[in-house]
N, C-alpha and C positions, 0 to 999 in steps of 0.2 A: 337905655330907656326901654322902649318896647310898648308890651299894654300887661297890664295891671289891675286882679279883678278880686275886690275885696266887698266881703260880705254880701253877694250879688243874691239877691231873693227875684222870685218873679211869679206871680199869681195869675191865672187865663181866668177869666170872669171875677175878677178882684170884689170883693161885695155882695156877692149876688150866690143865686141857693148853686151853681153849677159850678163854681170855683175851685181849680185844679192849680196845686201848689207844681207848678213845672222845673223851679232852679229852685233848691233851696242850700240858701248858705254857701253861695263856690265863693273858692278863694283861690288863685291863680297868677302864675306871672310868666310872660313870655318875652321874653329876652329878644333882641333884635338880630334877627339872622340864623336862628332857631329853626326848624324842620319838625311841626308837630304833629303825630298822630291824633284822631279823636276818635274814641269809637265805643258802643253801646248800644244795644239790644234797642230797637224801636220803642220811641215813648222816653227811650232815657235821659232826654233834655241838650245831647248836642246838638242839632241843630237849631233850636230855643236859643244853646249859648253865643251861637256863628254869627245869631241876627243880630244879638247886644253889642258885639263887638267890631260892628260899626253903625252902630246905631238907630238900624233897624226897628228895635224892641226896644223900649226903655224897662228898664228894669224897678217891680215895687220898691225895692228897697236896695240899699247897695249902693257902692261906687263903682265906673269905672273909672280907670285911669288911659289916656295914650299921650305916650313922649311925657309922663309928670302932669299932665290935667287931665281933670275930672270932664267927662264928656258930658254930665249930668248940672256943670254948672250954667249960668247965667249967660246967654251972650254965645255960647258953644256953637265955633261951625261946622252942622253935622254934614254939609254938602263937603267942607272941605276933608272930614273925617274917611269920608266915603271915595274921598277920590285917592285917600293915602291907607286907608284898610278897605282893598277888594275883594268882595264876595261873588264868587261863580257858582251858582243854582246848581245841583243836580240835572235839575232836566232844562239845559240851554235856550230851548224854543220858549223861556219868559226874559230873556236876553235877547232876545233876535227881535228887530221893529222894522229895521229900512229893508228898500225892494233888493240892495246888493252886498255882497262880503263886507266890499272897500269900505262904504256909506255906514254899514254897521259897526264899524270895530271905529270911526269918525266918530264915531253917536257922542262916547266919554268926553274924551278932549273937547267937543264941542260946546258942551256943558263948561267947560273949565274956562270958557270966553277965550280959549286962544285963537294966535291969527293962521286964517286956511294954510299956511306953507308948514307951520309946527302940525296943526291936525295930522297933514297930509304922511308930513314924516314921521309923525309917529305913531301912526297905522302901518305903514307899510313895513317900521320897525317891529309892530306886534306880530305883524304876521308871520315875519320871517323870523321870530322866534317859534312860533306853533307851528312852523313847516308848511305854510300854506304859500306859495307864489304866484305870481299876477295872473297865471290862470286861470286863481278862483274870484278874485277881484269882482267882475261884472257879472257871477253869479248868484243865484236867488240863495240866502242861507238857507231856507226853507226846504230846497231841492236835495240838499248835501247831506249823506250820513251821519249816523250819529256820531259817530266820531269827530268830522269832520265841523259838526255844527257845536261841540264841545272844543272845538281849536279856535272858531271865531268867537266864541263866548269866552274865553278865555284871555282872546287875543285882543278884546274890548277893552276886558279889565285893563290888561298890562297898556294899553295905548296912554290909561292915565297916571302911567306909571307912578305905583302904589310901592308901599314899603313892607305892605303886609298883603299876601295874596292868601285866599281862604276859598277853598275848594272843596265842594260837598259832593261827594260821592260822583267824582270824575270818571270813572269809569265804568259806571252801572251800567249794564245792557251790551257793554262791547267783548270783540269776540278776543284771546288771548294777545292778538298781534295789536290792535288798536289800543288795548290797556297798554299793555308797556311801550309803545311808542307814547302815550299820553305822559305816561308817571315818569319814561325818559328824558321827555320836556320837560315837566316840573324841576325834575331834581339839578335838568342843567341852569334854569332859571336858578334855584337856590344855589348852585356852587359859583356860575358867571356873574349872578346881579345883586349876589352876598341878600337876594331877597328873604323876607320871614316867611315859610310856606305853614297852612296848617289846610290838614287834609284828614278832610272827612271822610272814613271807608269801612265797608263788611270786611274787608280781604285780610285775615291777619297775616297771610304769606306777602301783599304789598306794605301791609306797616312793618313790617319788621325786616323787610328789603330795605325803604328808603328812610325812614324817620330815625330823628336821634333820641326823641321822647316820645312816653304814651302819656295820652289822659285816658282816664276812664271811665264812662257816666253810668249811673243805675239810677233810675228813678229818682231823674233831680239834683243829686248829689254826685262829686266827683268822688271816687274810689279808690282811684291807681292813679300815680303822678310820678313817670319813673322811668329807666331806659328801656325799651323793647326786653332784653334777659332778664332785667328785674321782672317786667310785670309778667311777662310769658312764664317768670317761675311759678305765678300762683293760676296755672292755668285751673286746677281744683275749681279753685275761688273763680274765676271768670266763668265756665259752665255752671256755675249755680245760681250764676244772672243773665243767663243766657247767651253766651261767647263761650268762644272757645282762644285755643293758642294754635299758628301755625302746624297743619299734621306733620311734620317734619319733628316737631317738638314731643310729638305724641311716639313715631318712629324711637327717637334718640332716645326718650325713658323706657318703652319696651327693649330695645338693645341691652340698656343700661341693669336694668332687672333679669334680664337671662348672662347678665354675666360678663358682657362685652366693655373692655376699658374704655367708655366714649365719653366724651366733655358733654355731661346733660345739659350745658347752658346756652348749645348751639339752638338759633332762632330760622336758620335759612338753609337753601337746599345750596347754596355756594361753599356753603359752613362745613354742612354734613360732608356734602363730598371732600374737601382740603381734611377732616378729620378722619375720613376713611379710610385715603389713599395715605396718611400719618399714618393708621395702625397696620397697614398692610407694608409698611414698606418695612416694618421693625423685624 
């Protein structure tokens, strides 16, 4: 099953003289338990697509679908939508409301009308998947790093435990060790909890470390729909819409051009090296 996004159109000022076509025409399907990258030059309509797909945005024209219905029909519960496809903000501090950790990452579940012994457990089981322990519990989110406040914002989500987690540029602003201990979370989420992650990022060195698919948006429309070495082949093609491919990618075709036997289809600096230490040992 999964979600399912056919002929998705979406107009900002729909009518009126400042109307900006932002989705036009995505067609999409994301399989359950999937690992997606999204990613595109500012303005190119991911983030636009992250909000439809839980229901956020309604979209002009279009279906979606999740698990085989249409989210757009009759009777649709988009509360329950949202408690089974979570969206994590960019910037956490529009995620963050109560005065403590515990209290906030409580907030979801609480919505769900469950009883305080479920809330409670399954907060304390978000947390200690985002690495956070009772020490930060009776702390202000407010006071905590950025990093730190992107593990309770995260850790919110997962308390109502969702089937779909959707992550908009998790990492922005943090320094190299806070990114990879974030995206080390995520990916153990997706291998432990067989969860659907779709992760919104600048990084092509982090999409093409953990994702099994890219998307790729340019103005509205999707581009590229393919594994990490497929679309990193047309990196040409992605600098001409303003992206690029892994510099690693860039490395491996210049080797490649002066003459060096290297696999041009390497994505990662894990890649390059096991290919290196392959030609040297010949």
């Amino acid at each position: 099953m999964g979600i399912k996004v056919e002929h998705l159109n979406y107009i900002y000022g729909n009518g009126t003289a400042f109307e900006q076509h932002a989705l036009k025409d995505v067609n999409l399907e994301i399989k359950d338990g999937e690992f997606i990258g999204l990613i595109g030059h500012t303005g190119s309509g991911k983030s636009t697509l992250i909000q439809h797909l839980n229901g956020l945005i309604r979209g002009t024209s279009g279906a979606i679908y999740y698990n085989d219905k249409n989210i757009y029909s009759d009777g649709y519960n988009m509360q329950a939508l949202r408690s089974q496809v979570g969206l994590v903000f960019q910037y956490p501090e529009h995620q963050l409301f109560e005065v403590d950790v515990f209290s906030d990452v409580c907030f979801g579940p609480k919505n769900q009308k469950l009883s305080k012994e479920e809330i409670e457990t399954r907060a304390r089981e978000a947390l200690t998947m985002v690495g956070l322990d009772e020490s930060y519990y009776k702390r202000s989110p407010f006071d905590l790093s950025g990093g730190q406040k992107r593990r309770v914002a995260i850790a919110g989500v997962l308390a109502m435990r969702p089937e779909v987690l959707i992550l908009d540029e998790p990492t922005a602003g943090l320094d190299p060790k806070g990114r990879d201990e974030i995206l080390d979370q995520i990916e153990r989420l997706h291998k432990e909890q067989k969860m659907t992650i779709i992760l919104v990022s600048h990084s092509m060195e982090d999409i093409a470390r953990y994702v099994d698919r890219i998307l790729v948006m340019n103005h509205g429309e999707k581009v590229f729909d393919d594994t990490p070495k497929e679309v990193f082949k047309h990196y040409k093609e992605l600098e001409a819409i303003g992206l690029a491919a892994p510099q690693i990618t860039y490395v491996v075709h210049t080797l490649k051009e002066r003459g060096v036997p290297i696999d041009s289809n390497i994505t990662t600096i894990e890649e390059a090296r096991d290919e290196i230490l392959r030609l040297l040992s010949k």
